[in-house]
PDB file of N, CA, C and O in Angstrom:
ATOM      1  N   UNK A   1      87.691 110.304  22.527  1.00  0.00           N
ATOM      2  CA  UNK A   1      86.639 110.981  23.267  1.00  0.00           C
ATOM      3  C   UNK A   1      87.268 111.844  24.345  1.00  0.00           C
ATOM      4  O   UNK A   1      88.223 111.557  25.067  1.00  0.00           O
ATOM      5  N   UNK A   2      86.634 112.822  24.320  1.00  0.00           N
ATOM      6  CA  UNK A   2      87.148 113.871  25.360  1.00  0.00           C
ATOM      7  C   UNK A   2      86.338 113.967  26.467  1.00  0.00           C
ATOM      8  O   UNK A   2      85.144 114.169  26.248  1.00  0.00           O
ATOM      9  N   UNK A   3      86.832 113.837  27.975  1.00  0.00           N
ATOM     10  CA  UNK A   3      85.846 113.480  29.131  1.00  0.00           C
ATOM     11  C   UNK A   3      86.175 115.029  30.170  1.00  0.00           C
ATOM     12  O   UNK A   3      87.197 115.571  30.590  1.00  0.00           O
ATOM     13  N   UNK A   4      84.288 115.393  30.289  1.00  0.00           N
ATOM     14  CA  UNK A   4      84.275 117.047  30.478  1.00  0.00           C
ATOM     15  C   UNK A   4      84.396 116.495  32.107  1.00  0.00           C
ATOM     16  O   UNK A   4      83.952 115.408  32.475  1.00  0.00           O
ATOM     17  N   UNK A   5      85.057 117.433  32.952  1.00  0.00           N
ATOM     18  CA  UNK A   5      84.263 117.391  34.391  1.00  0.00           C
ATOM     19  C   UNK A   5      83.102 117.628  34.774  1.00  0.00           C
ATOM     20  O   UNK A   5      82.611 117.034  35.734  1.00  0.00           O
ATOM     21  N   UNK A   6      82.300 118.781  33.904  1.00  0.00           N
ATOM     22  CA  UNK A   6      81.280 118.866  34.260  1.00  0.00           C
ATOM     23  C   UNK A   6      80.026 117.671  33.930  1.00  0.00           C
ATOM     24  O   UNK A   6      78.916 117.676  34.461  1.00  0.00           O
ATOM     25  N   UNK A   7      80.554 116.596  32.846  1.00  0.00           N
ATOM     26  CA  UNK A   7      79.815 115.587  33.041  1.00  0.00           C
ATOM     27  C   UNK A   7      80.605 114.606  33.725  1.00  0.00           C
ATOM     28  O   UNK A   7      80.206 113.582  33.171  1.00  0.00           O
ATOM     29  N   UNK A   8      81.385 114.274  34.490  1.00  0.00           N
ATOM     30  CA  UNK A   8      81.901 113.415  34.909  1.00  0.00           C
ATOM     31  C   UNK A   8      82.533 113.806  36.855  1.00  0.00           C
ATOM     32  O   UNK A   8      83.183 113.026  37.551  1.00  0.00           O
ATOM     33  N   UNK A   9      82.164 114.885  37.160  1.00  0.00           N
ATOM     34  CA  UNK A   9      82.554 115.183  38.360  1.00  0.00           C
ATOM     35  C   UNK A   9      83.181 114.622  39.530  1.00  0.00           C
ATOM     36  O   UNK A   9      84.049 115.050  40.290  1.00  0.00           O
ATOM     37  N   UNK A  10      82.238 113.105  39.458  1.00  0.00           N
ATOM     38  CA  UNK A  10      83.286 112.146  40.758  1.00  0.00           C
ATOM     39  C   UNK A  10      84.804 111.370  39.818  1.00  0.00           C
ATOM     40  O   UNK A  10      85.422 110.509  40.444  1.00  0.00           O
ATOM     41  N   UNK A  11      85.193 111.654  38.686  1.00  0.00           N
ATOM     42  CA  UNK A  11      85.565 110.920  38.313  1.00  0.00           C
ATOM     43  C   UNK A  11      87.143 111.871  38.124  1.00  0.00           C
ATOM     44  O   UNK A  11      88.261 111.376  37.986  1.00  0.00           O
ATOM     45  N   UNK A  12      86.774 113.405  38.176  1.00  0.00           N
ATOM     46  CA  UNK A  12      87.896 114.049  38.045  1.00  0.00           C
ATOM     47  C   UNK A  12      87.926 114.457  39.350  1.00  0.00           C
ATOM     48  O   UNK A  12      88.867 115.250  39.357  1.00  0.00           O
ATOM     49  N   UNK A  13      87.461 114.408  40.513  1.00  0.00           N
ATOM     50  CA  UNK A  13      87.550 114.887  41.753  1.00  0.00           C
ATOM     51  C   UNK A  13      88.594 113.904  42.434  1.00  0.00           C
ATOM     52  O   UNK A  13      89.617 114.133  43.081  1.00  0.00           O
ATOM     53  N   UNK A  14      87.848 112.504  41.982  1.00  0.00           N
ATOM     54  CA  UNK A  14      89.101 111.200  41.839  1.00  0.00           C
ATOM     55  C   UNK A  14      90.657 111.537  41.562  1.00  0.00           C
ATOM     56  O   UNK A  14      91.649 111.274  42.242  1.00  0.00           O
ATOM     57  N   UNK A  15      90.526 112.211  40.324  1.00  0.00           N
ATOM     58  CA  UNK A  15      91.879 112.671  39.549  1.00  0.00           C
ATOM     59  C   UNK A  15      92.737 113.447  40.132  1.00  0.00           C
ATOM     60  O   UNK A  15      93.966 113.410  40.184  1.00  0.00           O
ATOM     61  N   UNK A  16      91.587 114.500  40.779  1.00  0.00           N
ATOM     62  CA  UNK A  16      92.866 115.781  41.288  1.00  0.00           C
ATOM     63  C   UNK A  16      92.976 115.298  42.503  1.00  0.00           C
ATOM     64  O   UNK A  16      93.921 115.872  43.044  1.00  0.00           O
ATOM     65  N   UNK A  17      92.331 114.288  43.435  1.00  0.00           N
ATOM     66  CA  UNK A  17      92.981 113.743  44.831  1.00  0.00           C
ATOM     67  C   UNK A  17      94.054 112.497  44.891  1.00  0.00           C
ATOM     68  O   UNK A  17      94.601 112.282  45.972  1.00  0.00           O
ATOM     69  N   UNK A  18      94.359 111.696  43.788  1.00  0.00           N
ATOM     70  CA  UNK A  18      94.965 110.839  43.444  1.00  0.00           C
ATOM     71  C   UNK A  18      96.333 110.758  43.089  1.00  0.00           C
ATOM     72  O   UNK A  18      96.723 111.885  43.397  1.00  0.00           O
ATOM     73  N   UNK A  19      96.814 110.460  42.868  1.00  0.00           N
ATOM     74  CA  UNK A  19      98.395 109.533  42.116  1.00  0.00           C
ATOM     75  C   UNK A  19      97.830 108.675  41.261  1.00  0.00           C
ATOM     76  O   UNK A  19      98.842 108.681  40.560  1.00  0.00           O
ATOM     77  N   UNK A  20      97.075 107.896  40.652  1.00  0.00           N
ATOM     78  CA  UNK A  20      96.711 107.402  40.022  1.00  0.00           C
ATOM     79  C   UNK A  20      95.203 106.951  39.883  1.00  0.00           C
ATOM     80  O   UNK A  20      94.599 107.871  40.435  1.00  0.00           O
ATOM     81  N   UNK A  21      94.559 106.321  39.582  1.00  0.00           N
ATOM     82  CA  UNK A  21      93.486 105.377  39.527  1.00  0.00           C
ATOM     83  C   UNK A  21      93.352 103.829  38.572  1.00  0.00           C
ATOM     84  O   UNK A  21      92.853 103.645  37.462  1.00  0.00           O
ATOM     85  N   UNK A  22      93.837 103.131  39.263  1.00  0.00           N
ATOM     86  CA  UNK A  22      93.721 101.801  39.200  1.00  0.00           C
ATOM     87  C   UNK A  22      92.553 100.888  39.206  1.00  0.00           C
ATOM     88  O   UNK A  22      92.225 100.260  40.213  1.00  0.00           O
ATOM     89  N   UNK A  23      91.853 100.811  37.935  1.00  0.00           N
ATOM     90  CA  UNK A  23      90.590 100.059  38.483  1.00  0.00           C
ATOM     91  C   UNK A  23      90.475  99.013  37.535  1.00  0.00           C
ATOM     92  O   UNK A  23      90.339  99.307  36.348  1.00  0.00           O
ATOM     93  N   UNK A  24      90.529  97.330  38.058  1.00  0.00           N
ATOM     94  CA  UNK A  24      90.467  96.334  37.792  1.00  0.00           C
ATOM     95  C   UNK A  24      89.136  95.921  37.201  1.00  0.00           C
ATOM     96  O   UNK A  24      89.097  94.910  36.500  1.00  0.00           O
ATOM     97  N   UNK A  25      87.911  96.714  37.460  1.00  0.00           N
ATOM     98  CA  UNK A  25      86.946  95.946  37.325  1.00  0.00           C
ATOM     99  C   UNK A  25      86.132  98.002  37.040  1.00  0.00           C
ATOM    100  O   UNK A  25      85.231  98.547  37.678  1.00  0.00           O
ATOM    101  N   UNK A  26      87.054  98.606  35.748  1.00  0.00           N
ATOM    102  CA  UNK A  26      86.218 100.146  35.416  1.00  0.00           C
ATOM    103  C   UNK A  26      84.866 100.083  35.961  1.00  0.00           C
ATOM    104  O   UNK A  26      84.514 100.713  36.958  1.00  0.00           O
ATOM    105  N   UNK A  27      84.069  99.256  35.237  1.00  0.00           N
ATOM    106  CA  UNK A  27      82.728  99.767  35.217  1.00  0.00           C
ATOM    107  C   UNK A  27      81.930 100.086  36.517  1.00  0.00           C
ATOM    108  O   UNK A  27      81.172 101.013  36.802  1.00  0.00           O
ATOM    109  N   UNK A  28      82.281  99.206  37.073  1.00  0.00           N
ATOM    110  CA  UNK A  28      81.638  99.326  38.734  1.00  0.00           C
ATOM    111  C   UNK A  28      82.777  99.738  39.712  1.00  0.00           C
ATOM    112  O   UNK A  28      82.908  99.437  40.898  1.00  0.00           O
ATOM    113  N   UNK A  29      83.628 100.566  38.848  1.00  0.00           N
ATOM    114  CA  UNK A  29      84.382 100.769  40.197  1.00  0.00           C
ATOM    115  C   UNK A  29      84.074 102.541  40.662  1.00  0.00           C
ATOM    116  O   UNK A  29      83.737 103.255  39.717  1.00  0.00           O
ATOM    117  N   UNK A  30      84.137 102.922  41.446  1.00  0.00           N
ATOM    118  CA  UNK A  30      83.186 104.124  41.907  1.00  0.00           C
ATOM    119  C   UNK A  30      83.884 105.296  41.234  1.00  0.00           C
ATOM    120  O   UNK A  30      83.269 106.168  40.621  1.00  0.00           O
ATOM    121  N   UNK A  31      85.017 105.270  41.363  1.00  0.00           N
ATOM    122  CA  UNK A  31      85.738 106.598  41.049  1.00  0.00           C
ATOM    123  C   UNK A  31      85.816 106.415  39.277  1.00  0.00           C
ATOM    124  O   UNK A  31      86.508 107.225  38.660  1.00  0.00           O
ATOM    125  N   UNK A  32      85.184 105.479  38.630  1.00  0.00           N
ATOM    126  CA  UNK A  32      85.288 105.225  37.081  1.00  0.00           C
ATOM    127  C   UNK A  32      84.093 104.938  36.341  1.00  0.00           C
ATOM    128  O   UNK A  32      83.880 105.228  35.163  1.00  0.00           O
ATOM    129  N   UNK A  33      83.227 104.258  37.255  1.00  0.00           N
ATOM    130  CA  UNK A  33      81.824 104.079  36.915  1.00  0.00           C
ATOM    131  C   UNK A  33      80.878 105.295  36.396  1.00  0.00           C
ATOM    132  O   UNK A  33      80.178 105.044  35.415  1.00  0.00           O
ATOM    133  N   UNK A  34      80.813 106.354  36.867  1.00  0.00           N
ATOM    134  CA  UNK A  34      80.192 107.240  35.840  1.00  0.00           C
ATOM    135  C   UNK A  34      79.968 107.587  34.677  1.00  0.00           C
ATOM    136  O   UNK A  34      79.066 108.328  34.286  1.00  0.00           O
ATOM    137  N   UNK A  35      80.729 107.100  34.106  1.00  0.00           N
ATOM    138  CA  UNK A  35      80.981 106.779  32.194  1.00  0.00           C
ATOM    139  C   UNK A  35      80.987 105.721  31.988  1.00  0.00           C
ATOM    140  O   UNK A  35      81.812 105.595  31.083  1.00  0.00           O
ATOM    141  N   UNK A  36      80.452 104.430  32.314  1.00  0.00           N
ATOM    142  CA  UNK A  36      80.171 103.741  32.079  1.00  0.00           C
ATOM    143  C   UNK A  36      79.622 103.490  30.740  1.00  0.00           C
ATOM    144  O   UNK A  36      80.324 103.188  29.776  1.00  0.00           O
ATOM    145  N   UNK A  37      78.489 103.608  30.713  1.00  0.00           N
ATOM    146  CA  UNK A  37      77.467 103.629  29.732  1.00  0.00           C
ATOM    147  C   UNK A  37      77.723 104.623  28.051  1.00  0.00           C
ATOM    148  O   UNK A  37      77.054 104.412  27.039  1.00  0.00           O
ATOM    149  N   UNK A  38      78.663 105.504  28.150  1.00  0.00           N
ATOM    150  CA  UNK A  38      78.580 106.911  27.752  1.00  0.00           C
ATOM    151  C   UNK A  38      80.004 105.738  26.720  1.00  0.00           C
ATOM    152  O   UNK A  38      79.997 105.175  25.625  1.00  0.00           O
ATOM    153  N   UNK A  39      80.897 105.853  27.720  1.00  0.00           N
ATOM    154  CA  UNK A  39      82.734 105.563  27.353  1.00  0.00           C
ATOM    155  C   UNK A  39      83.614 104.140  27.131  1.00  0.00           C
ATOM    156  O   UNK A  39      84.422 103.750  26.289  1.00  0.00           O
ATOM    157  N   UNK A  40      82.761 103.355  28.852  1.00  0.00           N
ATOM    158  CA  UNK A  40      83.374 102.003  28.823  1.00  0.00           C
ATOM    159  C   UNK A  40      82.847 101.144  27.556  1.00  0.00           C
ATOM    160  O   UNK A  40      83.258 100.968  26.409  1.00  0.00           O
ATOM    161  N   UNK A  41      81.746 100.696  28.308  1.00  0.00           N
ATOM    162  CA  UNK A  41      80.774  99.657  27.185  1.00  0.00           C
ATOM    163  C   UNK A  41      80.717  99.751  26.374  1.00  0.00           C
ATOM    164  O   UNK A  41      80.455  98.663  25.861  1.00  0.00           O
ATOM    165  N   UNK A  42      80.836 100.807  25.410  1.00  0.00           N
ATOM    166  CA  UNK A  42      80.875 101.082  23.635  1.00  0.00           C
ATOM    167  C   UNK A  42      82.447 100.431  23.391  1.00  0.00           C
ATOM    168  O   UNK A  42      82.626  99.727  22.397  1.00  0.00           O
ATOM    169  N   UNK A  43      83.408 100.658  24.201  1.00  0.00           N
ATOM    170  CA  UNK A  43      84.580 100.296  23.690  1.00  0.00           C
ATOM    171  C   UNK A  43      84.610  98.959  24.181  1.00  0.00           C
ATOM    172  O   UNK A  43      84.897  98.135  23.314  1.00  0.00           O
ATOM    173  N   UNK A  44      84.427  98.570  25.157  1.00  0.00           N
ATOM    174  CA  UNK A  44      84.363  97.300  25.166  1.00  0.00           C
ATOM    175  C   UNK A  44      86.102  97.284  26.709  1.00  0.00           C
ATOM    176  O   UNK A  44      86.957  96.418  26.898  1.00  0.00           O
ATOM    177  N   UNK A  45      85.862  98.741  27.461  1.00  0.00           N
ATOM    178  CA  UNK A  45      87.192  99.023  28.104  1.00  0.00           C
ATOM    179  C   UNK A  45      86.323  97.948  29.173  1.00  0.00           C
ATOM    180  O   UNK A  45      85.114  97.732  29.091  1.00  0.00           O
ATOM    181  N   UNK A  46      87.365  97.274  30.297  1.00  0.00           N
ATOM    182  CA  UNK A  46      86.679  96.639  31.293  1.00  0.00           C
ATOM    183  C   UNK A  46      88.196  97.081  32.711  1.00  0.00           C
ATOM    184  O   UNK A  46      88.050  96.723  33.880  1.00  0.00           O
ATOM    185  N   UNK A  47      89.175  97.675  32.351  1.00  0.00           N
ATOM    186  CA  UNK A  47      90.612  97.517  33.171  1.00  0.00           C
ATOM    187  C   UNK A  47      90.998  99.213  32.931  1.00  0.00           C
ATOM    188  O   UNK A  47      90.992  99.643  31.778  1.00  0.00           O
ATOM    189  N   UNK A  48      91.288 100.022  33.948  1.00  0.00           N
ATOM    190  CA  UNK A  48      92.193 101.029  33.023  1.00  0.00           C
ATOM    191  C   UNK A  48      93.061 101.589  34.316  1.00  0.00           C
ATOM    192  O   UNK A  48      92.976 101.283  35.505  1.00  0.00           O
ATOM    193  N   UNK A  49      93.834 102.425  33.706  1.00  0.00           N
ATOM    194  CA  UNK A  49      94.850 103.087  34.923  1.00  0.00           C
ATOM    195  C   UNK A  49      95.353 104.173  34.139  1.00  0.00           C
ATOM    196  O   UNK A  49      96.075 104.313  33.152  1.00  0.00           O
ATOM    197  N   UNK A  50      94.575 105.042  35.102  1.00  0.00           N
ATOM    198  CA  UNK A  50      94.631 106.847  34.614  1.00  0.00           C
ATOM    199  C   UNK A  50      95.450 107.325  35.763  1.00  0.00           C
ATOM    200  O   UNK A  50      95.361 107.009  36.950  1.00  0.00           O
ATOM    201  N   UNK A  51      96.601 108.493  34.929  1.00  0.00           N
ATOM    202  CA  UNK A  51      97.577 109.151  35.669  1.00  0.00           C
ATOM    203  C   UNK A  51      97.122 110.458  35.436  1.00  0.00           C
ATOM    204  O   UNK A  51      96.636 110.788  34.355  1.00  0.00           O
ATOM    205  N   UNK A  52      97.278 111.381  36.589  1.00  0.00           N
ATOM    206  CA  UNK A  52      97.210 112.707  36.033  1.00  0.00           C
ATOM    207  C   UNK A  52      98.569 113.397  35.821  1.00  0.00           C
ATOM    208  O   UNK A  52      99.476 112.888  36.480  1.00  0.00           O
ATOM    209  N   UNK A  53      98.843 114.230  35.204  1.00  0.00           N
ATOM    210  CA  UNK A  53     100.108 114.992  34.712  1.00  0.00           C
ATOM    211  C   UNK A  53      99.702 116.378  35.576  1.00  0.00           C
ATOM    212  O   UNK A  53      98.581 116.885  35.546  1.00  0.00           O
ATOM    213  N   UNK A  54     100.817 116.874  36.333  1.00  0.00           N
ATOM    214  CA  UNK A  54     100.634 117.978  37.508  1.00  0.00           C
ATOM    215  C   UNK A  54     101.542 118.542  36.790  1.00  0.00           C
ATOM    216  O   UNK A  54     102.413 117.852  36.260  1.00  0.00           O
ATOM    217  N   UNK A  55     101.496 120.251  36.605  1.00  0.00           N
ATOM    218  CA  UNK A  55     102.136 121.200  36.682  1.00  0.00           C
ATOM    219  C   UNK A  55     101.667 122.310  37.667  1.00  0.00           C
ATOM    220  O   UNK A  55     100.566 122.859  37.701  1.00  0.00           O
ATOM    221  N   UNK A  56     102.908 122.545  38.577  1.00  0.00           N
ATOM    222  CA  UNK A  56     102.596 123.250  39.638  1.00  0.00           C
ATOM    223  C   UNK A  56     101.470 123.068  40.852  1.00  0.00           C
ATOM    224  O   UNK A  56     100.931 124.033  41.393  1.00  0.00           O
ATOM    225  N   UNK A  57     101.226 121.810  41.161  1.00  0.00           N
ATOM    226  CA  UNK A  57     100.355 121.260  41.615  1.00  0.00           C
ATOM    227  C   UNK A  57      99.133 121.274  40.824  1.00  0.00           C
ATOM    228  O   UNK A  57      98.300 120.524  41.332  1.00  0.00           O
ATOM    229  N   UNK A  58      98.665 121.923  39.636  1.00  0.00           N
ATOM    230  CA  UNK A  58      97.678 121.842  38.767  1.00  0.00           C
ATOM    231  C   UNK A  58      97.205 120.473  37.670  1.00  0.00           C
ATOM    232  O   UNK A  58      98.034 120.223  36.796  1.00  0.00           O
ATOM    233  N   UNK A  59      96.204 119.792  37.689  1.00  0.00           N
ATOM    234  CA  UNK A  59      96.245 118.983  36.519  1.00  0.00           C
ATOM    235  C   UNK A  59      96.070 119.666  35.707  1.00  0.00           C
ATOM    236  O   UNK A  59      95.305 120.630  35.683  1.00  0.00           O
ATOM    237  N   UNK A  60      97.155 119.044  34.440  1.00  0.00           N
ATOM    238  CA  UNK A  60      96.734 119.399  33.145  1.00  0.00           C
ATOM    239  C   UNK A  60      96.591 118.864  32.264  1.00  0.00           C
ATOM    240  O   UNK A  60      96.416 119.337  31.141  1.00  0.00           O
ATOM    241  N   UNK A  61      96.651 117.309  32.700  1.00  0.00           N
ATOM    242  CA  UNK A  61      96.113 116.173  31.776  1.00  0.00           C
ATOM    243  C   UNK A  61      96.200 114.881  32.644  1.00  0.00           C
ATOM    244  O   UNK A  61      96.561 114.665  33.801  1.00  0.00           O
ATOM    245  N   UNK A  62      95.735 114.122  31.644  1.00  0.00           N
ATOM    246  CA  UNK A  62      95.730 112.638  32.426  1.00  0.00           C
ATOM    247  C   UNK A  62      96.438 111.683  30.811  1.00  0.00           C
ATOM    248  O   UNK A  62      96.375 111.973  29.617  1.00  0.00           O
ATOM    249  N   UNK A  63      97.076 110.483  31.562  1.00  0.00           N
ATOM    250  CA  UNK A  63      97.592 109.782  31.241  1.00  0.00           C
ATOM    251  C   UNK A  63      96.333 108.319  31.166  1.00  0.00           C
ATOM    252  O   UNK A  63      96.097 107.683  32.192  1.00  0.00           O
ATOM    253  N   UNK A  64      95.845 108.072  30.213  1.00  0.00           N
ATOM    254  CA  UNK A  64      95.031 106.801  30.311  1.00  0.00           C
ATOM    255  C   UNK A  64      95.517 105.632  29.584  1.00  0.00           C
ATOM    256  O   UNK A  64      95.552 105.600  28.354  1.00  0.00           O
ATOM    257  N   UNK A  65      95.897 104.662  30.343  1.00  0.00           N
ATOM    258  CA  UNK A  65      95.992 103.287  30.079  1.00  0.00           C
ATOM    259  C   UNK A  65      94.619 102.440  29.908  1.00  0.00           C
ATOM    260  O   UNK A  65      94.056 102.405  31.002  1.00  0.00           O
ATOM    261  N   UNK A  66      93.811 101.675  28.809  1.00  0.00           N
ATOM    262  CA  UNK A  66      92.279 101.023  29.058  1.00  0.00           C
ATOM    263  C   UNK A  66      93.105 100.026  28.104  1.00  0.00           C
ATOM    264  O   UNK A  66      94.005 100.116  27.269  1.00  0.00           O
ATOM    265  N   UNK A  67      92.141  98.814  28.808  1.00  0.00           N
ATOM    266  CA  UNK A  67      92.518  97.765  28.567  1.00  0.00           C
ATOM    267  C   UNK A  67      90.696  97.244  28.458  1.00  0.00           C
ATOM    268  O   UNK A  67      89.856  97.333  29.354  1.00  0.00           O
ATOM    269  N   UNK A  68      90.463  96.553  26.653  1.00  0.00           N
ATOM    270  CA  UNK A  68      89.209  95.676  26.475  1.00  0.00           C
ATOM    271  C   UNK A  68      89.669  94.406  26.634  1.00  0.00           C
ATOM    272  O   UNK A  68      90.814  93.970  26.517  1.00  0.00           O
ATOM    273  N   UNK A  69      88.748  93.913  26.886  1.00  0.00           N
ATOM    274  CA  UNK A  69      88.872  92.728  27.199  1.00  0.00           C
ATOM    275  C   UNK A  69      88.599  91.838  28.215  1.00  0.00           C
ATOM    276  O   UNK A  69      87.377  91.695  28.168  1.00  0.00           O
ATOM    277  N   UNK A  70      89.049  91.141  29.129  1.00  0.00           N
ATOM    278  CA  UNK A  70      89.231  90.518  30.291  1.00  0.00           C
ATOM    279  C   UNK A  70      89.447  91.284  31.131  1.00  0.00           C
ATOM    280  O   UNK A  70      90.278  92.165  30.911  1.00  0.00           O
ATOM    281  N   UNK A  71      88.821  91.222  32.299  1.00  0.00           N
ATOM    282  CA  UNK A  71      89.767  92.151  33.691  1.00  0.00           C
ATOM    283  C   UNK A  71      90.971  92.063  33.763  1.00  0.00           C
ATOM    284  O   UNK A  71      91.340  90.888  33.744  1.00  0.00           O
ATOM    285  N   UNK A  72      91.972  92.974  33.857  1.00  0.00           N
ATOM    286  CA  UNK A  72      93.639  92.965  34.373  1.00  0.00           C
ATOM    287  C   UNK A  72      94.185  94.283  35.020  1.00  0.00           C
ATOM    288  O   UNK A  72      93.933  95.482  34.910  1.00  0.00           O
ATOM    289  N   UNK A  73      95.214  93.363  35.882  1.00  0.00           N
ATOM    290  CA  UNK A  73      95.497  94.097  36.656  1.00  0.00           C
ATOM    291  C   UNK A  73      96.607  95.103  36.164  1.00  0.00           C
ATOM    292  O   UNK A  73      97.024  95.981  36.920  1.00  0.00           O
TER     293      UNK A  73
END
């Protein structure tokens, strides 16, 4: 699945102010919770840790780690 900014806005605003995003508990966590419903819960993601990839101070991708299952850190 490909995740637009324009449906996801707090979630890439997250991205381009960050070094990472670490969230133990995705669904309710603020900067990840917006796709909830759409991304997490169908997969069954509950853990993930998204990197963005900078060129020239620009993102031009993200790096996603999701983990189903159990919460982990």
């Amino acid at each position: 699945m490909r995740l637009s900014s324009r449906q996801y806005p707090r979630y890439f605003r997250f991205i381009e102010e960050s070094l990472l995003i670490a969230a133990l508990d995705a669904q309710n966590d603020p900067r990840t919770s917006e796709f909830t419903e759409d991304y997490l819960k169908p997969l069954g993601i509950e853990s993930m840790m998204d990197v963005p990839i900078r060129l020239g101070g620009t993102v031009i991708g993200i790096v996603c780690h999701e983990h189903a299952g159990e919460k982990r850190i």
